[in-house]
C-alpha positions in Angstrom: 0.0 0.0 0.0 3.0 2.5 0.9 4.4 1.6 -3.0 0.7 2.3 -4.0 0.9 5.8 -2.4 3.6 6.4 -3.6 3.1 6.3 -6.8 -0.1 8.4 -6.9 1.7 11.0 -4.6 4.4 11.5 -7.7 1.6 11.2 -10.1 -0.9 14.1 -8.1 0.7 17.0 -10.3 0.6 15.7 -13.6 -3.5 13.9 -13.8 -5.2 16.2 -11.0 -6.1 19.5 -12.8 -7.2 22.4 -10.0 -10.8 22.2 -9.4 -13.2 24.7 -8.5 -15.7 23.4 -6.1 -18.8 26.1 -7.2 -18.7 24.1 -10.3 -20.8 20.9 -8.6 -24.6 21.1 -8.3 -25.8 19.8 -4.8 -26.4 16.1 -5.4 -28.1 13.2 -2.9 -26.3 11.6 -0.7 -23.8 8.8 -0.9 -24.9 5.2 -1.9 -22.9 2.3 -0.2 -21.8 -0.9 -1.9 -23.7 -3.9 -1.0 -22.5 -7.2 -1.3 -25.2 -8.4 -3.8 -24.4 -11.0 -7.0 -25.6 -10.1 -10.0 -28.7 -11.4 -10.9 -28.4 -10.9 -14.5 -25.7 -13.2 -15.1 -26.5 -15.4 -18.1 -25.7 -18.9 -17.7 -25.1 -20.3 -21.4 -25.4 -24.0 -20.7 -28.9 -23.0 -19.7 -29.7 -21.5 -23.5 -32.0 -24.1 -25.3 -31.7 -22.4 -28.6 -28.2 -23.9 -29.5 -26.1 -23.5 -33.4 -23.5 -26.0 -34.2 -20.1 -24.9 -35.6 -17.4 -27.5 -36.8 -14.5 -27.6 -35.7 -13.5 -26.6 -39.7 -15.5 -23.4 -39.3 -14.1 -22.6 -35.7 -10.3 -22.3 -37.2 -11.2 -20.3 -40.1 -13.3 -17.9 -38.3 -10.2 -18.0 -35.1 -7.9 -17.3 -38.7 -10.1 -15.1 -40.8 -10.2 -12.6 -37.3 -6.7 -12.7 -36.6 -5.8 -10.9 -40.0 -8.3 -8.4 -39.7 -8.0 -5.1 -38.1 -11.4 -4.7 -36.2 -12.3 -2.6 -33.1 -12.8 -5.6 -31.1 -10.1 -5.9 -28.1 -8.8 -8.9 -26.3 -7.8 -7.7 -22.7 -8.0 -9.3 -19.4 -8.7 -6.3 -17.6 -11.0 -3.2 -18.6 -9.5 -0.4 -20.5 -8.2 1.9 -18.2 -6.9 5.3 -18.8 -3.3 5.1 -19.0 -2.8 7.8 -16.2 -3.8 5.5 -13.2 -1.9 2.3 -11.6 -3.8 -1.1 -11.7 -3.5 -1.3 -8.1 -4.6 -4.8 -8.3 -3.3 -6.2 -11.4 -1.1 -9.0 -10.8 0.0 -11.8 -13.8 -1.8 -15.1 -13.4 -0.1 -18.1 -11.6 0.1 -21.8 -12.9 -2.5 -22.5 -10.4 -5.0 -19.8 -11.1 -8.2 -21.1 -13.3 -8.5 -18.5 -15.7 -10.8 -17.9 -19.0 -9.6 -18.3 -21.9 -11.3 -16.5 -24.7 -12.0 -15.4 -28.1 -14.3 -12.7 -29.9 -15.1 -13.5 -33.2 -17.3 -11.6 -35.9 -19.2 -14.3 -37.7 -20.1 -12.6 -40.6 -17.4 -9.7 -41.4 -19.2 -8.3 -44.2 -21.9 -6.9 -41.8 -18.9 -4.6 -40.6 -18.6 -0.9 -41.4 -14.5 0.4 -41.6 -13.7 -2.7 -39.5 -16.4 -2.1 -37.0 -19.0 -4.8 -35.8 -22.2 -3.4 -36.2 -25.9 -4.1 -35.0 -26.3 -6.4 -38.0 -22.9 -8.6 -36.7 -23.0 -11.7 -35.1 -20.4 -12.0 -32.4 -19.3 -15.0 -31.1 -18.1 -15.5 -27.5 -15.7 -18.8 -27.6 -14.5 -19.4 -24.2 -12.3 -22.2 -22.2 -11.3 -23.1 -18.6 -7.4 -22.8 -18.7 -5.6 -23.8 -15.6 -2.5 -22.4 -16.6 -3.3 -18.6 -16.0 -3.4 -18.5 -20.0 -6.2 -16.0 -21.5 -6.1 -17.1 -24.8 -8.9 -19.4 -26.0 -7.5 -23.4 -25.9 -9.6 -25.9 -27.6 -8.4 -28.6 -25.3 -10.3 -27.1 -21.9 -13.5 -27.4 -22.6 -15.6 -25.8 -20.0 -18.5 -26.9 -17.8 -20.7 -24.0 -18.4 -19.8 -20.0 -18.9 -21.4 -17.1 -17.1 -21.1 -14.1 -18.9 -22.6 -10.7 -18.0 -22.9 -7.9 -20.2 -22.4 -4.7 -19.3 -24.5 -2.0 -20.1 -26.9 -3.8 -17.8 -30.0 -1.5 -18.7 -29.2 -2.8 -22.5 -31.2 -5.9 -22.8 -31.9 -5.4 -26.9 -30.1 -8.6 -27.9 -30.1 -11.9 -29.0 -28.1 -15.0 -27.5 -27.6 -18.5 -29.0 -25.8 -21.6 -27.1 -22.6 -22.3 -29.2 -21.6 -25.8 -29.2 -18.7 -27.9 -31.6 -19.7 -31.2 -33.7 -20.0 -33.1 -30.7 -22.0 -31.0 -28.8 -19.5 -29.6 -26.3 -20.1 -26.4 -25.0 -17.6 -23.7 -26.2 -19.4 -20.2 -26.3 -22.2 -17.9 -26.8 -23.4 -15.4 -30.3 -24.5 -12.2 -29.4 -26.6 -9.8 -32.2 -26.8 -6.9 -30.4 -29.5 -4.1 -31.7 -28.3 -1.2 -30.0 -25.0 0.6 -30.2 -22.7 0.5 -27.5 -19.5 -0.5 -26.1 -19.8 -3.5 -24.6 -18.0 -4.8 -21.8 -18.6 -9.2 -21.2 -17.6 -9.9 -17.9 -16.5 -13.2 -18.4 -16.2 -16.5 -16.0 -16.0 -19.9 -16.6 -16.4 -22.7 -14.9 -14.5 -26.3 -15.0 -15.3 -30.1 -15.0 -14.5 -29.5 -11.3 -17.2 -27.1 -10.4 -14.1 -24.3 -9.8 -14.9 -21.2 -11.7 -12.7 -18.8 -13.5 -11.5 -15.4 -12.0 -13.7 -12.4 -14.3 -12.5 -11.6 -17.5 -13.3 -8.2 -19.1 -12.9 -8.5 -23.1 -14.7 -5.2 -24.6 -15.8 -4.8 -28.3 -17.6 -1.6 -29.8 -20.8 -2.2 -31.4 -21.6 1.2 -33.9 -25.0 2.3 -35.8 -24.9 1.3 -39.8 -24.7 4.9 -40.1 -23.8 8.4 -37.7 -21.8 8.1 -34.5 -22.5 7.4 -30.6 -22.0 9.9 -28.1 -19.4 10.8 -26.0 -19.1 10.8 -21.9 -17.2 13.2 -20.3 -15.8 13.5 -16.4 -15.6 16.8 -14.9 -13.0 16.2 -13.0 -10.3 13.0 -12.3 -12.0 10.1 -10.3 -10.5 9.9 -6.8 -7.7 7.1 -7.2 -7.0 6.6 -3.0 -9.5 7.4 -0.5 -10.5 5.9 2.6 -13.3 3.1 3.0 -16.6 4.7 3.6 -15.9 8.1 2.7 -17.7 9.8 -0.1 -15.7 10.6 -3.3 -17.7 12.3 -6.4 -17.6 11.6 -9.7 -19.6 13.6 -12.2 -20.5 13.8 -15.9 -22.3 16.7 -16.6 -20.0 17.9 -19.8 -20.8 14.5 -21.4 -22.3 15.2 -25.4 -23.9 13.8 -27.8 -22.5 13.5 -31.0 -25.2 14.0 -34.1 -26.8 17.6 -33.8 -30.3 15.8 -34.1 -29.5 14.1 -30.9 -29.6 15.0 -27.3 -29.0 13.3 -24.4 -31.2 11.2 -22.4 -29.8 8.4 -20.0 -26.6 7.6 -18.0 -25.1 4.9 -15.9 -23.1 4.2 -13.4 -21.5 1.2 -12.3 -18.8 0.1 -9.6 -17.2 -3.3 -9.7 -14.7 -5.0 -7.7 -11.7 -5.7 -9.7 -11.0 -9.2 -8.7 -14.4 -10.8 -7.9 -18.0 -10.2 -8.8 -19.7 -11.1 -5.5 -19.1 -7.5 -4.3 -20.8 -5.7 -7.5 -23.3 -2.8 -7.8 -25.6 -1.0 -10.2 -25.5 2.5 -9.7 -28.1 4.6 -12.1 -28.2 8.5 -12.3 -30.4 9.9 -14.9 -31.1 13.3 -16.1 -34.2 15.2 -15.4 -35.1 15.9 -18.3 -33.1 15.4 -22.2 -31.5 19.1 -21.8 -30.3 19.4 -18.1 -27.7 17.2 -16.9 -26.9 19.1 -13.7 -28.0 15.9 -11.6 -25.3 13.7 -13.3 -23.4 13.3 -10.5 -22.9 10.9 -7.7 -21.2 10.6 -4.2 -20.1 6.9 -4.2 -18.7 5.4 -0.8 -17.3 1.9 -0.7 -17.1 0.2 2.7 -14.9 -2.8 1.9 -11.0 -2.4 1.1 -9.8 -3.0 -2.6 -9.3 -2.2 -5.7 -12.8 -1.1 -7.8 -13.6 0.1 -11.4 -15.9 2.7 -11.1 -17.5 3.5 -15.0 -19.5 5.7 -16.6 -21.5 5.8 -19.9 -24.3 8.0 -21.4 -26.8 7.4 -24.2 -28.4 9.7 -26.6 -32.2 10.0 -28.0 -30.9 7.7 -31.1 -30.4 4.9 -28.4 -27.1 4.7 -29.3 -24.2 4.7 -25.8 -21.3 6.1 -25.3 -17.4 4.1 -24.8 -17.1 3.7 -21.2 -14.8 5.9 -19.4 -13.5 3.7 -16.8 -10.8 4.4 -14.1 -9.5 2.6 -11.2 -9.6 3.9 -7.5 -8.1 1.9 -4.3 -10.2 1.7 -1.1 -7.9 1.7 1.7 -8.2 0.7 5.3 -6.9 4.1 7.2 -8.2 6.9 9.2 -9.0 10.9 7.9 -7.3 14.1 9.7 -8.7 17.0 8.7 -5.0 19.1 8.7 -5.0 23.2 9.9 -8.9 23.4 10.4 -10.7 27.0 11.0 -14.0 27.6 12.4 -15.3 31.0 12.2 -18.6 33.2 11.7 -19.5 36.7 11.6 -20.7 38.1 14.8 -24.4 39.6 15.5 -25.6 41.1 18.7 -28.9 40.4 20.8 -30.8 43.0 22.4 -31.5 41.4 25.7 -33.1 43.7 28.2 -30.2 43.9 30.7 -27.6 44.8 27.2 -26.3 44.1 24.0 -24.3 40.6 23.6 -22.5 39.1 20.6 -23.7 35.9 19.3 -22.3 34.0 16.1 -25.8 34.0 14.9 -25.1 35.4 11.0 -23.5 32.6 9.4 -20.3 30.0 10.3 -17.7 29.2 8.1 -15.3 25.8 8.1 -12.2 25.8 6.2 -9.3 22.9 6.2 -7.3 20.3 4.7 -8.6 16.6 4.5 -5.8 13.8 4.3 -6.0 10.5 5.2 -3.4 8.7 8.2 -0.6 8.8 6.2 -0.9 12.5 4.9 -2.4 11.7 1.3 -4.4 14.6 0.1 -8.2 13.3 -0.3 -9.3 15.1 -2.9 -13.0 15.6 -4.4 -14.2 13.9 -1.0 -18.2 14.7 -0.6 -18.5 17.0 2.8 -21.4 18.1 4.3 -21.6 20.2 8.1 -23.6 19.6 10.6 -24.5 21.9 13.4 -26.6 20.9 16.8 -27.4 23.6 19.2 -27.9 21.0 22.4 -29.2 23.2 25.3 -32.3 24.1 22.6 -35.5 23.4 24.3 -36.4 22.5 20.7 -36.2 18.6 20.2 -33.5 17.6 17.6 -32.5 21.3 16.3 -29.8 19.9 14.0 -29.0 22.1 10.6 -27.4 20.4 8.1 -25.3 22.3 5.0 -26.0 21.6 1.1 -23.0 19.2 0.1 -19.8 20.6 -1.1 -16.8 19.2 -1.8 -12.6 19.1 -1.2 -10.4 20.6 -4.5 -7.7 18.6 -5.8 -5.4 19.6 -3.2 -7.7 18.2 -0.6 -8.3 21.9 0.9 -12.2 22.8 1.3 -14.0 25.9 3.1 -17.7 26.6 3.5 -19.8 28.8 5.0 -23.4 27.7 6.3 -26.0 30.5 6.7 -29.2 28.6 7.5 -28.4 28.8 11.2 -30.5 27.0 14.4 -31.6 29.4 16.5 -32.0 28.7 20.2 -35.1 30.5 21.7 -36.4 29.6 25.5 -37.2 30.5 28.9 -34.3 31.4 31.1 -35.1 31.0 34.7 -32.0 32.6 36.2 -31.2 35.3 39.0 -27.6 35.3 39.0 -26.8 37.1 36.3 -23.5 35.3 35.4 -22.4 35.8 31.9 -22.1 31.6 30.9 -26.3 31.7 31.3 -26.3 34.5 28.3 -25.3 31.7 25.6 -26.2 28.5 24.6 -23.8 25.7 23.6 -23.4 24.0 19.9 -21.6 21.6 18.2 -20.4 22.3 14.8 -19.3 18.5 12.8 -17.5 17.4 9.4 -19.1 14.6 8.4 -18.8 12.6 4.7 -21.0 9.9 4.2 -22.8 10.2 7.8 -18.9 9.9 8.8 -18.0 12.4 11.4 -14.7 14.0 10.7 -14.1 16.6 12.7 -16.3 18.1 15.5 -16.0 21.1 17.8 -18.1 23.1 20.3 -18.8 26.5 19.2 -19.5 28.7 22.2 -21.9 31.6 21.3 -23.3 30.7 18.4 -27.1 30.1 19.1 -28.4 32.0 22.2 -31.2 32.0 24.5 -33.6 35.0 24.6 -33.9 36.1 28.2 -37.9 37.3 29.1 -37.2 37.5 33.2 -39.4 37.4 35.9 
C-alpha cells in the first residue's frame, strides 16, 4: 500500500487539474456498496436455442479474425486510462483457473471500416485454462460459462448456445440491436465445479450509419481514499454527438476488480433530455480493494457512449482534517439587561482533508452539521448543502441557514455563561463524522425575566 501511495503522490501534479468546487450542483447523498451478485448473469449451458459450428468453421473464423484489423479488443482487464496504476493487477499463476477466450465476428461483411455493427453476429468462444493463459484453448472445454454484459440496462439482444460437432459447449453469439461499447464480464467454470476469476474482453458495437455519443468526467476520479468516505464523480460535460440528438440516459457502475460477489448498479439519470446538472454521484465503498468505477451515457438515437473507466483503491486508514478553522460573523442580541454578541449570522469551516498517512483526499463529498444542544427544541440539527474538497484536498464553506435557540431562562444570577447556549459544529462525509468542535456563542437563549 505504501508503493501504492507512492506512486499516486508522484503522479498528483501531472492527472489532478485544479478544481473549483462552485462548479458541482448539490447532489443526494452517498450510496454504499452492498455485497449483492448479479442477478443478471446469463448462464449459457442454460440456453435451449443452440447453433453448431465445426471444428473446420471454428479455425477459419479463429484465422479469418486474426488478420483483420477490427475494433474488437482482447484484454483481461478493462480499458483503463493510461494515467492511473492497476493497483490490483497482478500476472496469473500456474495455479490460477483463468478464461480463456476469443471474440469473433461471424459474418465480417456486416462490418462498417472494420467495426462490428448491429447487423454482426459475435461469437463469445470461451475455455477453462488452468494455466493462467487468457487465450482461447480448444483442449479445456468448459463446464458451463457465465457471462454478463455490461451496459446492464441494454437488454436489446439476441443469444444463442454455441456448441462444436460433438456438442461440447464452447461459447455464446450475441446480435446486439443497440450501439454501444460492450464490456462481457466473463467466467468460466470447469469439469471441477471451480470457476474462473472475471474476464473483461470489450468490443464496440456502432449504428450502420452516424456516430454514438461521448461521456465526459468533470473532474479526475478519486484514485485513493479511505473506506466509507464519499468521493464524487460527475459527468455533466458528457455530449452527444449527431446535432439531431440529445442526451437522455446515463449509468453508473462500480465493480470489484478481482471478484464479482461485491458488484453494484449504480443509475443517475437526467431530469429531463437538456439538463444534466443531476449527473453526479457521491459513491462510498465500505470494503478495502481495488474497484472500477465507469461511466456511460446514451443519446435520444439509443445509441451509448465508450465507457470511461478508471480505477480507484479503497484503503483501510483513518481521515485528519489538517489546519482546520471555524469561524462566523458576529451579531448582537438586544437582551433587556444589554447588548451581547452571538455567532448568529452565518459560520464558516475551512481545512485540509488527508488520510493517516498524509495523502491529500481530494473531491471527497463533505457536508456540516451543526446541533445547538441546550435548545429546548427537540432535535434542532442544521445540516449544509454538500460541497466538496479541491484537488489539493483543501475545502471551506460557509453555512447560513443557522439553528436558533429561543427559551425561557429562569435565572437570577446574572453570570455571563447563562447569556449563551452551547453547539456543536461536525464534518461529516458519508454520515462519517470527521471533525467536530463546540462553538461557544453561536445560538443563544432570549432572556424574558421574571
Amino acid at each position: 500500500m505504501k508503493n501504492l501511495k507512492n506512486f499516486l503522490r508522484s503522479m498528483s501534479l501531472i492527472i489532478i487539474p485544479l478544481f473549483s468546487i462552485s462548479a458541482f450542483s448539490i447532489t443526494a447523498n452517498a450510496a454504499s456498496i452492498s455485497k449483492s451478485y448479479f442477478k443478471t448473469k446469463l448462464s449459457v449451458s442454460s440456453l435451449t436455442k443452440s447453433e453448431k459450428i465445426s471444428q473446420q468453421k471454428l479455425a477459419s473464423l479463429i484465422s479469418s479474425n486474426t488478420k483483420k484489423n477490427t475494433s474488437i479488443q482482447k484484454s483481461n482487464k478493462l480499458p483503463l486510462t493510461s494515467n492511473l496504476m492497476h493497483a490490483n493487477d497482478s500476472s496469473s499463476s500456474s495455479s490460477q483457473l483463468a478464461s480463456g477466450y476469443a471474440i469473433l465476428v461471424d459474418n465480417p461483411s456486416s462490418e462498417v471500416n472494420g467495426n462490428p455493427t448491429t447487423q454482426s453476429k459475435i461469437d463469445i468462444i470461451a475455455s477453462a485454462n488452468s494455466d493462467g493463459s487468457s487465450s482461447y484453448e480448444s483442449e479445456n472445454l468448459p463446464k458451463d460459462i457465465g457471462i454478463t454484459i455490461l451496459p446492464l440496462s441494454i437488454t436489446n439482444y439476441t443469444v444463442t448456445k454455441l456448441v462444436d460437432s460433438n456438442n461440447n459447449l464452447i461459447g455464446a453469439q450475441f446480435q446486439f440491436n443497440t450501439p454501444a461499447q460492450y464490456i462481457p464480464m466473463l467466467e468460466v467454470e470447469n469439469s471441477s465445479d471451480v470457476w474462473s476469476n472475471p474476464a473483461y474482453p470489450e468490443f464496440n458495437i456502432e449504428p450502420t450509419s452516424g456516430s454514438r455519443p461521448t461521456v465526459n468526467l468533470d473532474h479526475p476520479i478519486t484514485s485513493l481514499v479511505p473506506k466509507s468516505l464519499a468521493f464524487n464523480v460527475s459527468w455533466t460535460s458528457s455530449q452527444s454527438q449527431n446535432s439531431s440528438s440529445t442526451l437522455k440516459n446515463s449509468e453508473m457502475l462500480v465493480l470489484n476488480s478481482s471478484s464479482t460477489n461485491d458488484d453494484q448498479i449504480y443509475d443517475k439519470a437526467a431530469n429531463s433530455t437538456t439538463d444534466f446538472s443531476n449527473w453526479t454521484q457521491n459513491v462510498s465503498i465500505p470494503d478495502t480493494g481495488a474497484y472500477y468505477v465507469l461511466t456511460s451515457v446514451e443519446d435520444s438515437n439509443g445509441c451509448w457512449s465508450d465507457w470511461n473507466a478508471y480505477q480507484v483503491q479503497i484503503e483501510d486508514s483513518s481521515v485528519q482534517v489538517i489546519t482546520p478553522v471555524v469561524s462566523g460573523d458576529e451579531g448582537t442580541v438586544r437582551w433587556n439587561m444589554g447588548l451581547y454578541p452571538s455567532y448568529k449570522s452565518n459560520l464558516s469551516i475551512s481545512g485540509t482533508l488527508v488520510d493517516s498517512s498524509g495523502y491529500l483526499l481530494p473531491y471527497v463529498s463533505l457536508n456540516m452539521n451543526v446541533l445547538d444542544g441546550d435548545s429546548t427544541i427537540s432535535s434542532n440539527r442544521t445540516t449544509s448543502p454538500t460541497f466538496y474538497t479541491g484537488a489539493d484536498g483543501t475545502f471551506k464553506y460557509t453555512m447560513t441557514n443557522l439553528p436558533v435557540s429561543i427559551g425561557r431562562q429562569v435565572q437570577f444570577n446574572y453570570e455571563s455563561d447563562d447569556y449563551y447556549d452551547d453547539a456543536v459544529l461536525a464534518l461529516v462525509s458519508n454520515n462519517t463524522s470527521l471533525y467536530t468542535t463546540p462553538v461557544y456563542g453561536f445560538a443563544y437563549w432570549i432572556y424574558t425575566g421574571y
